[in-house]
C-alpha positions, -999 to +999 in steps of 0.1 A: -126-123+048-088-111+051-071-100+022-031-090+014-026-060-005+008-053-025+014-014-038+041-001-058+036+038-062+056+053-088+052+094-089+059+105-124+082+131-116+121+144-105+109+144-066+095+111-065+107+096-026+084+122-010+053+114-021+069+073-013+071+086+020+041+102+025+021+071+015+038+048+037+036+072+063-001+071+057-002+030+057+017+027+092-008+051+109-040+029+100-030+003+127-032-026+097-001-046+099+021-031+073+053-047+060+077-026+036+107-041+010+130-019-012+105-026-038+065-024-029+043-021+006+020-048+018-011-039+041-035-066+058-068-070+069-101-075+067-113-071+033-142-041+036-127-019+059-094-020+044-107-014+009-124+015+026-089+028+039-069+019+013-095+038-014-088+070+010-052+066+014-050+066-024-072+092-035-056+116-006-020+105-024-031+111-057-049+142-051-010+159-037+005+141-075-005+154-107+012+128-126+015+090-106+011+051-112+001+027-089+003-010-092-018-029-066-021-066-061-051-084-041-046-117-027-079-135-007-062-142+025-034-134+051+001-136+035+015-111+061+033-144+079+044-163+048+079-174+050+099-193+020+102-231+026+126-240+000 
């Protein structure tokens, strides 16, 4: 099963854009399809091994913040081509 995943990573501190950066960074290197806005990340794939990457990817990020949010949002399926109709 695919799945879509959405984060928005929010370091709770002065220098916030490096640890950004260094996530993203992360994301583009797994060789998922990875599309960024000004906003959040999205990552697809196939819904086990990207869990298993994405559960890395997170703890490795959280282990260089003390203090850090993240907001992630699962959808069950392939968004990565949806384009408004309206």
């Amino acid at each position: 099963m695919n799945i879509s995943i959405e984060f928005t990573l929010t370091p709770l501190q002065t220098d916030f854009e490096t640890p950004i950066i260094v996530f993203i960074k992360a994301l583009r290197k797994s060789g998922y399809k990875v599309i960024e806005t000004p906003l959040s990340t999205q990552i697809y794939g196939e819904f086990d091994a990207l869990m298993l990457f994405v559960s890395q990817a997170i703890k490795e990020s959280f282990e260089r913040i003390d203090h850090v949010v993240l907001n992630m949002k699962i959808v069950k399926s392939d968004r990565s081509d949806y384009e408004p109709n309206f």
